[in-house]
Every structure is written in C-alpha cells, then in structure tokens.
C-alpha positions in Angstrom: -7.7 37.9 -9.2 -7.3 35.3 -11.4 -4.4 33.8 -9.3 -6.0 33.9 -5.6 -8.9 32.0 -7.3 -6.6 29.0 -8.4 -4.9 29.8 -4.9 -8.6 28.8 -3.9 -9.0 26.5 -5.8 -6.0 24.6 -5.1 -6.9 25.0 -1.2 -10.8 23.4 -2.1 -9.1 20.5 -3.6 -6.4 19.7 -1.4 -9.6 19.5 1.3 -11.7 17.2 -1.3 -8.5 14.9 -1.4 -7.4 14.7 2.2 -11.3 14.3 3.1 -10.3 10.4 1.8 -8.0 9.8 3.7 -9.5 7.0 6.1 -8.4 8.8 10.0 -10.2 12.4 8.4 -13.6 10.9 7.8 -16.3 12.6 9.6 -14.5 16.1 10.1 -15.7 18.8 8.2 -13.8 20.7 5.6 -13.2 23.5 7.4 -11.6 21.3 10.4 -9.3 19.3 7.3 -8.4 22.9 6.1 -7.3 24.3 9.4 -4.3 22.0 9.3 -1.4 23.3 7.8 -0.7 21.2 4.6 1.3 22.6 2.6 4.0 23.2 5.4 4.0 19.3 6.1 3.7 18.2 2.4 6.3 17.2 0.3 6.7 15.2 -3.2 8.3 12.1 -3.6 9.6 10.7 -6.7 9.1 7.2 -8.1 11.9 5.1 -6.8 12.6 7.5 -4.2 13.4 6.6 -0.7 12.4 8.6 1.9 12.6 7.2 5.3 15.1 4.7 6.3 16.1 2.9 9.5 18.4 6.1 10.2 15.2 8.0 10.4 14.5 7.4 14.6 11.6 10.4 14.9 8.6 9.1 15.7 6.4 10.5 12.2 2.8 9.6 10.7 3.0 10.0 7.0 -0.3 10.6 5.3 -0.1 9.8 1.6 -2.1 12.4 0.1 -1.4 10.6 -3.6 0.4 8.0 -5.2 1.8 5.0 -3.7 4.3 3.7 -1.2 6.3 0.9 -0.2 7.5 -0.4 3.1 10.2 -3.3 2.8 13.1 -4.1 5.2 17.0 -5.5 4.2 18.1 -9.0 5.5 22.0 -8.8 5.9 22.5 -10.3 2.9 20.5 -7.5 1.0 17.7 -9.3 0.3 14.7 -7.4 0.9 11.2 -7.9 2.3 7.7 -6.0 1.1 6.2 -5.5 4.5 3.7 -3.4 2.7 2.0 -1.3 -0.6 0.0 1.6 1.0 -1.8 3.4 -1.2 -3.1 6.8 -1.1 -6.2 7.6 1.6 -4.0 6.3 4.5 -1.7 6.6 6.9 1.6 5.0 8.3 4.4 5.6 9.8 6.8 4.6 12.8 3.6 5.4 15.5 2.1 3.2 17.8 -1.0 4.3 17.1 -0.9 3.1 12.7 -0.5 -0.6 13.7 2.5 -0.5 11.4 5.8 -0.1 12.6 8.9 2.0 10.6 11.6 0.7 13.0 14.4 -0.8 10.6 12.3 -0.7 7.8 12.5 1.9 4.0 9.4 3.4 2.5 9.9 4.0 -1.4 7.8 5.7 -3.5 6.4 3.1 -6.1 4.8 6.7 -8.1 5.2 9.9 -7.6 4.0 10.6 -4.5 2.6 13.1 -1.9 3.6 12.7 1.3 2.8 15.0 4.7 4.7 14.4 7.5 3.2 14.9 11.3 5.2 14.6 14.6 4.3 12.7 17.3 2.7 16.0 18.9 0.9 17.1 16.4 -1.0 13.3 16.3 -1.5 13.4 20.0 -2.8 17.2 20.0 -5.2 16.3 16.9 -6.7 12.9 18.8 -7.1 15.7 21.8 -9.0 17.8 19.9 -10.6 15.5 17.3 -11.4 12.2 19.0 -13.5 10.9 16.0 -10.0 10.7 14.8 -8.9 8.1 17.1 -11.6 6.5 16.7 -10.9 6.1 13.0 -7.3 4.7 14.3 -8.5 2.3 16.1 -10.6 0.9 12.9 -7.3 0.9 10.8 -5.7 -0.9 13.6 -8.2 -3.4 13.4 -8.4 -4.1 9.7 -4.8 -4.1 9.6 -4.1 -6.5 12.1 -6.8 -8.9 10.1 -4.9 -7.9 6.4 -1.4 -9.5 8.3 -3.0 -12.3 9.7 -4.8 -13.4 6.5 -1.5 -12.7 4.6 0.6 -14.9 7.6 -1.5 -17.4 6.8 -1.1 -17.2 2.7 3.1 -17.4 3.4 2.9 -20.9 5.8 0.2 -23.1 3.9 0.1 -22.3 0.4 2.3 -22.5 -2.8 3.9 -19.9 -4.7 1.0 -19.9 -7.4 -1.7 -19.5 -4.9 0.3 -16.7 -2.6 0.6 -14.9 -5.5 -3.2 -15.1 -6.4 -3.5 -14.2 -3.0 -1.3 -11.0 -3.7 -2.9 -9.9 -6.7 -6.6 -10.1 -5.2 -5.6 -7.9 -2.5 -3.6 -5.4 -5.0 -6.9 -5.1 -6.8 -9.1 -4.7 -3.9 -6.7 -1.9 -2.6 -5.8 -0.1 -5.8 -7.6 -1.7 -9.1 -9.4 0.1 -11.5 -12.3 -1.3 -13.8 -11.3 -1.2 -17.4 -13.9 -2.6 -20.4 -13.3 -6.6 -19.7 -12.1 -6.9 -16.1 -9.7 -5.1 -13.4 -6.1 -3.6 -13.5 -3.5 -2.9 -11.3 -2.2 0.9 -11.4 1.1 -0.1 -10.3 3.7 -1.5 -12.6 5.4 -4.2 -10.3 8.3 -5.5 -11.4 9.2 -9.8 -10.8 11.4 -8.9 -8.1 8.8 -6.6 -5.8 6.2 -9.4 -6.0 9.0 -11.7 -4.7 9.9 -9.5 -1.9 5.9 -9.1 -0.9 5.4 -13.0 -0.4 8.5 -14.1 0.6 9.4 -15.5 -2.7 12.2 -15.3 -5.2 12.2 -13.8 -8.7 12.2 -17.1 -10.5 9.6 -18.5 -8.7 7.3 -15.7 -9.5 7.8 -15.6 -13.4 7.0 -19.6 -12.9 3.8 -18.7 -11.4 2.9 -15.5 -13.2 3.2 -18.0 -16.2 1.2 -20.7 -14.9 -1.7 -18.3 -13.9 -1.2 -16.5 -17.2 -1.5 -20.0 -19.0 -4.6 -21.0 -16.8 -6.4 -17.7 -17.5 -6.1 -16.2 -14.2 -4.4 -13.1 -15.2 -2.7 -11.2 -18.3 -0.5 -8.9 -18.2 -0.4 -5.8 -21.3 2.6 -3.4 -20.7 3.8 -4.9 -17.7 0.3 -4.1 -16.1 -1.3 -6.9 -14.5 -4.9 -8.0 -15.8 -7.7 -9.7 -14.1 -11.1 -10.5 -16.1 -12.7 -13.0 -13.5 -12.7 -11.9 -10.2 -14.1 -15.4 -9.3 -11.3 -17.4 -11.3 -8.7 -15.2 -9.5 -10.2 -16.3 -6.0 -10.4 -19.9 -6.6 -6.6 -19.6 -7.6 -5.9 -18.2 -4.1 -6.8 -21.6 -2.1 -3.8 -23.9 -3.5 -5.8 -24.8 -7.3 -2.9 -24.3 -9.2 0.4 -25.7 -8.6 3.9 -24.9 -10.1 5.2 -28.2 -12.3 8.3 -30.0 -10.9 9.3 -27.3 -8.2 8.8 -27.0 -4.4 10.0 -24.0 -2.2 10.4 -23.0 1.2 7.8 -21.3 2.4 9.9 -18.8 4.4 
C-alpha cells in the first residue's frame, strides 16, 4: 500500500512539474499524464554532455529540471554559449523550437532531467493538442526577440556592459530572491561567461571586477549577487567601461 501511494505520488508530481513547462500550459493533468514520461526521461549529470553534432535525429528535449547548455566548438576549440535553458522549456534540433542543435553540444550545467521526444511524437502531439502549437509559436517568438536583443549587446557595447547585459537576463531566467537582492542558481565559471558573449576569460574577470568595484554585483561562493536591479540595468547601456583595454567585439 504504502509503495503504490508514493508510486502515486511520484506520478501527481511529475504532472505538477511538467504542467510548467511553457508548450504544456493549458492542457489538463490528465492530458500531461497520458504521456509516457518515465519511458522518455533520463538524468543527466552536471558536466555531462549529452547531445553532440554526431547526434543527427531530429529530437525535442524538454528539461523537466535543472539546467542546460548549448555551445558550439570553433576549430580551434574555442567554444561558443549559444544558450542556458533552464528548466520549463524546450529545445532541441526541431524546426519548430526556434533553436537549432545542428553542430552544436548541450551540457548539463546541474543535474538534470531531460525527456527526449522524436520528431513523430511532436507532430502527433501538435495533431492532437493544437493549443500546443500554439504555445510554440509564442516561444518562437520570444526567442527570436531574446537573440536579437543579445545580437545587438555583442556589436555595440563593451565587455562591462555585455556582461551586465548577461547577468540581467540570467536573473530574469533563473534568479532567486534572497534577503538583500537576487542570485543566480548557477555557479558559472569565468570561462562560460566568456563563451556566452563572445568574450575571453581575462576580459571577463576585468569586468566582473569593475562591476564588483562599482557596486553592480558581488559574488559570495562563486554565486553571483545583484542587490539593485536598477543599478544592474543602467550598467547594461555602456556606463561602465574597462580601464586601458579595448576588444573586438566578435
């Protein structure tokens, strides 16, 4: 008895969490429970990369929990953050996600849950659900304004201000309110905030210090800190500036 109820109770919250996922809203729990899950779930450890340019399937990935990020390799081995998606959304190498796999990793930045669908199985749910695709084409959308906005950041503005730029978003996608401000739940290293504005390591510990200096942020066990919301946007249009250095904005 007592283990078919937590098999119950398991199943109730698996519904509660995939309910936030943005493409689910408006379907009822018994319509989120009628998929099959825990066949198409699978854990992913921090640091773990699961799908690389190899990887040619067509697959939406719907990250249940955690987070994820998608980054590709120049030929030198430098590599490039194309984006941090967090749990409550999709992506994947699919037309439909407005975010394309094609060449590209995804790493878990946590650990993760991951479920996998096929090509089919998106078409036949759109078929049969339309308020899904409906939901698609509002992440489209809101997607194709987040790249244009963060375009823009890479060709006009300095390394300080990209960086601003960065950390507003972060905390707008994934920040928590603590006693005196915001936090970032992610630990990011010097070297994945250089790969997610086209920057290199040195030139972010420049800035993280110049925006540390000028209030903007702190960071407390590698967590990055934000008290003033409003201080943190005016550093995103260009305020600050980093002291005897220029860099390519490529």
């Amino acid at each position: 008895m007592d283990r078919r109820r937590d098999l119950t109770r398991a199943g109730e919250d698996d519904v509660m969490v995939l309910a936030l996922v943005d493409i689910f809203e408006g379907l009822s729990p018994e319509e989120i429970s009628a998929m099959e899950w825990r066949r198409l779930t699978t854990s992913v450890k921090k640091g773990e990369v699961f799908f690389t340019p190899m990887d040619l399937a067509e697959t939406l990935f719907v990250l249940r929990a955690g987070s994820v990020r998608i980054y590709r390799k120049s030929p030198d081995g430098r590599e490039l953050t194309l984006a941090i998606i967090q749990s409550g959304t999709v992506f994947g190498e699919m037309v439909l996600t407005g975010q394309r796999l094609q060449n590209s990793y995804a790493e878990g930045l946590e650990p993760s849950k991951v479920a996998a669908m096929c090509r089919a199985d998106v078409e036949r749910l759109i078929l049969d659900k339309p308020r899904v695709g409906l939901q698609f084409v509002h992440l489209l959308s809101d997607r194709l304004a987040a790249y244009e906005t963060r375009m823009e950041a890479l060709g006009l503005k300095e390394v300080p201000a990209r960086l601003a730029s960065l950390i507003h978003r972060l905390i707008e996608e994934q920040g928590v309110r603590t006693s005196d401000g915001y936090k970032l739940t992610v630990r990011y290293t010097h070297d994945q905030l250089a790969t997610m504005i086209g920057s290199t390591r040195a030139s972010i510990t420049r800035a993280v210090a110049l925006l540390r200096e000028k209030g903007v942020i702190e960071t407390r066990r590698r967590y990055i800190h934000v008290g003033d919301l409003e201080t943190l946007e005016e550093a995103t249009h260009d305020g600050f500036h980093e002291p005897d250095e220029s860099e390519d904005h490529g």
